[in-house]
C-alpha atoms as one frame of an Amber mdcrd trajectory, in Angstrom:
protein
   0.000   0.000   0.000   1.012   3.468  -0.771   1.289   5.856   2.162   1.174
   9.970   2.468   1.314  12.749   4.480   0.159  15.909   5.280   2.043  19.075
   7.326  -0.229  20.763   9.868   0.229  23.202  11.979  -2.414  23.741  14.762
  -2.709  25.292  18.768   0.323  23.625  20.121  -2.063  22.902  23.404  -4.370
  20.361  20.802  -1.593  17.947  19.673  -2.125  15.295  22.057  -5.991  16.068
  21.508  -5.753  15.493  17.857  -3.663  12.719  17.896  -6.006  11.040  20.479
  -8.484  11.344  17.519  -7.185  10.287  14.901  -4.425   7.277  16.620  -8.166
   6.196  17.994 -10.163   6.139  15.383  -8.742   2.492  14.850  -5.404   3.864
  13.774  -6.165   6.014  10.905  -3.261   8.224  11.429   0.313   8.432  12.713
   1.660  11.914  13.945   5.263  13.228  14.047   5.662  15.989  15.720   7.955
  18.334  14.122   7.983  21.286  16.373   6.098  21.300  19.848   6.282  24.752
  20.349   4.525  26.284  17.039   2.109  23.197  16.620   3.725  21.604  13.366
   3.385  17.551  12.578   2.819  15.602  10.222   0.362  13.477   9.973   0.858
  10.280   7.710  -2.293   7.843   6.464  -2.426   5.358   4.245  -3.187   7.311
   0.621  -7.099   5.072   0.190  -7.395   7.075   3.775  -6.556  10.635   2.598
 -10.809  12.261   2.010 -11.466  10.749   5.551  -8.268  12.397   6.889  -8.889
  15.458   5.467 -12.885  15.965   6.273 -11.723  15.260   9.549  -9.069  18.249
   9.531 -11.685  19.695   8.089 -14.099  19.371  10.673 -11.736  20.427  13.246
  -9.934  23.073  11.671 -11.871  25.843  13.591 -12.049  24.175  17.053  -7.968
  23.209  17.049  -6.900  26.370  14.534  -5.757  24.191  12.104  -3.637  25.469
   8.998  -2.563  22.662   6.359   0.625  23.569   5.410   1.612  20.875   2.829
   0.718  16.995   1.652   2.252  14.894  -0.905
């Protein structure tokens, strides 16, 4: 299978909240954390994954001031 990823950067306090989320939601997602301090990961998904991933963002962009940044 072919993976991908996507930089985010988000409220540094959320990281642990999102990764909760997304780790849980029977391991949809993987996070790296790339810098703590300004809220930038990466967040890589198996590329058949990649709508769900991203209407998720999506749906917390607002609540976790979320900014994608870059995905390949």
């Amino acid at each position: 299978m072919r993976s991908s990823f996507l930089i985010v950067r988000l409220n540094p306090q959320k990281l642990a909240y999102l990764k909760f989320i997304l780790e849980g939601y029977d391991h949809l997602a993987i996070l790296s954390v790339l810098d703590p301090e300004k809220g930038l990961l990466k967040v890589h998904f198996y590329e058949k994954e990649k709508s769900l991933i991203k209407e998720i963002l999506e749906d917390l962009k607002t609540e976790l001031s979320l900014e994608l940044i870059d995905s390949i």
